[in-house]
C-alpha positions as CSV (number, residue, x, y, z in Angstrom):
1,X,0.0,0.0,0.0
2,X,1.9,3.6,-1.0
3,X,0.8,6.9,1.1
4,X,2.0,10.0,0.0
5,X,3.1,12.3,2.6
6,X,5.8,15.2,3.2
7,X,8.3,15.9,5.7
8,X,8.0,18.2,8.3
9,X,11.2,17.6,10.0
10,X,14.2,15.6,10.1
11,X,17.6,16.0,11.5
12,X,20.6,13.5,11.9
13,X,18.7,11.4,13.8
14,X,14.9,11.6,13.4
15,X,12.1,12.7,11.1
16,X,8.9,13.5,11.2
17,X,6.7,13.1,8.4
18,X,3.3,13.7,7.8
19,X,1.1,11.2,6.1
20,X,-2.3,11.6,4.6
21,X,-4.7,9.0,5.6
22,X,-2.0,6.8,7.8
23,X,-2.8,3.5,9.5
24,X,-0.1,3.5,12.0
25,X,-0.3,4.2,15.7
26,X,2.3,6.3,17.4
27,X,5.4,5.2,18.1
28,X,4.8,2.1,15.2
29,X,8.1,1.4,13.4
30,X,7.8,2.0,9.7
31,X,10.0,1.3,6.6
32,X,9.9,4.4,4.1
33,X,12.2,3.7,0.9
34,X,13.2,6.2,-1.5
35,X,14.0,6.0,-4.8
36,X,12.3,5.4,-8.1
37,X,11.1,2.5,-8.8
38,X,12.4,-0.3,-11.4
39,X,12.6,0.5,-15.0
40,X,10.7,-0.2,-18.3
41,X,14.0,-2.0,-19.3
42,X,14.9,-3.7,-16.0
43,X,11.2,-5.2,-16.0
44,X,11.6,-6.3,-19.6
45,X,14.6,-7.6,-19.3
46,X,13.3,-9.6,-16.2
47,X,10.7,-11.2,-18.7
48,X,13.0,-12.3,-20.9
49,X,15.3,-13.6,-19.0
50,X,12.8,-15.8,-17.5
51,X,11.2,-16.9,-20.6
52,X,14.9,-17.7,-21.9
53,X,15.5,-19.9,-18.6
54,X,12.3,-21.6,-19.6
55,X,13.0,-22.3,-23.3
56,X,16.6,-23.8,-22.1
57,X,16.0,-26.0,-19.4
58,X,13.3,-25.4,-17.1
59,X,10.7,-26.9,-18.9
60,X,12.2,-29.9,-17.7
61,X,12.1,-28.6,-14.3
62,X,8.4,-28.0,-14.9
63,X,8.3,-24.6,-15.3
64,X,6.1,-23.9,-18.7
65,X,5.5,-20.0,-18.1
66,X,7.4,-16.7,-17.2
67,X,4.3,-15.8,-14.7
68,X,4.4,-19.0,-13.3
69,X,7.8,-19.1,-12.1
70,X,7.9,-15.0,-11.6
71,X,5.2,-16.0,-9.1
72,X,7.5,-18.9,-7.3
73,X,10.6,-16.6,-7.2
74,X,8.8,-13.6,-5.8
75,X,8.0,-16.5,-3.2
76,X,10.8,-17.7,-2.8
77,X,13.2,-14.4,-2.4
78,X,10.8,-11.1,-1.3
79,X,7.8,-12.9,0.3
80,X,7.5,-12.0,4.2
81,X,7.5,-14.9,5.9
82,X,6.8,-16.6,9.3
83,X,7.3,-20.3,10.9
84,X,4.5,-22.0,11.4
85,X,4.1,-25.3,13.0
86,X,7.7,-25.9,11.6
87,X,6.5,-25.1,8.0
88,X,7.3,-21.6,6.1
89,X,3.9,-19.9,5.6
90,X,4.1,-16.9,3.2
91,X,1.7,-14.3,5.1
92,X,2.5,-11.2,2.7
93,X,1.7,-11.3,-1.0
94,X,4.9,-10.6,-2.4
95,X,5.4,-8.0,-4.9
96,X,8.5,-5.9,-7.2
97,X,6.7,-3.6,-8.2
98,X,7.6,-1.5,-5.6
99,X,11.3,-2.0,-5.6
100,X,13.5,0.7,-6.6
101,X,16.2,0.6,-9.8
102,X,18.9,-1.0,-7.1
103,X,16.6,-3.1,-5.4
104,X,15.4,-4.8,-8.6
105,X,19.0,-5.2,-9.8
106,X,19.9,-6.4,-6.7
107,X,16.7,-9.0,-7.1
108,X,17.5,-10.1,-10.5
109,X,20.8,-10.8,-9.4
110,X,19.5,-13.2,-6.6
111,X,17.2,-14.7,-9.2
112,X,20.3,-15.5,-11.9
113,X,22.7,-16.9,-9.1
114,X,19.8,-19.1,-8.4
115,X,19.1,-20.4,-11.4
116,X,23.0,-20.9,-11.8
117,X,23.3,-22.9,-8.0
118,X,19.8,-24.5,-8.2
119,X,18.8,-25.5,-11.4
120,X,22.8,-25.7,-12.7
121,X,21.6,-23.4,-15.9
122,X,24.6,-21.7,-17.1
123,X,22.8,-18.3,-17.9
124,X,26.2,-16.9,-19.7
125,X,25.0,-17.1,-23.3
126,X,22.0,-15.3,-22.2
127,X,23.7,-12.3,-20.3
128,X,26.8,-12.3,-23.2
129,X,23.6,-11.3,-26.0
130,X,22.2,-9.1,-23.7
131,X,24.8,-6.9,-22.4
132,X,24.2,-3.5,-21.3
């Protein structure tokens, strides 16, 4: 959920912000990010890259579409999670659309070294046509 708010002050240590609308109770801990958010080319690249893993060796794995497994790896990587009766329970819908440029990067990074560790795809030939 996004509020928009402005800051009313702030020093080294603290900063007060007003928020319109807020949910929070005082003294609540909250998580503000800045920075814009991923790019048109980061996200396509993303999709791509996906489909590529697909079309060279995840089918086998059972994976047959990009939103499929964009859905498993949100899971697996940015999902809030919490134990329950021994067992991992995701309890937060998991989303990118709210990372920023780095954060994204940073996540697609993840995503790459685990399709190099786990599924042993060497992703090289798609990374050396697809240089920056």
């Amino acid at each position: 959920m996004k509020y928009k708010g402005k800051v009313l002050h702030f020093n080294k240590y603290v900063t007060n912000i007003q928020i319109a609308n807020p949910k929070f109770t005082i003294g609540e801990v909250v998580t503000i990010k800045r920075g814009h958010n991923r790019t048109l080319s980061q996200n396509s690249l993303y999709w791509v890259f996906l489909t590529w893993c697909i079309e060279n060796g995840l089918k086998d794995e059972g994976h047959f579409s990009p939103e499929a497994l964009h859905q498993n790896l949100k899971a697996h990587f940015i999902a809030e999670k919490k134990m329950e009766r021994k067992q991992f329970m995701a309890i937060e819908e998991a989303t990118t659309t709210q990372l920023t440029r780095i954060e994204f990067g940073e996540y697609i990074e993840n995503v790459n070294q685990f399709m190099l560790e786990y599924f042993q795809l060497d992703t090289g030939p798609f990374w050396s046509v697809h240089k920056k």
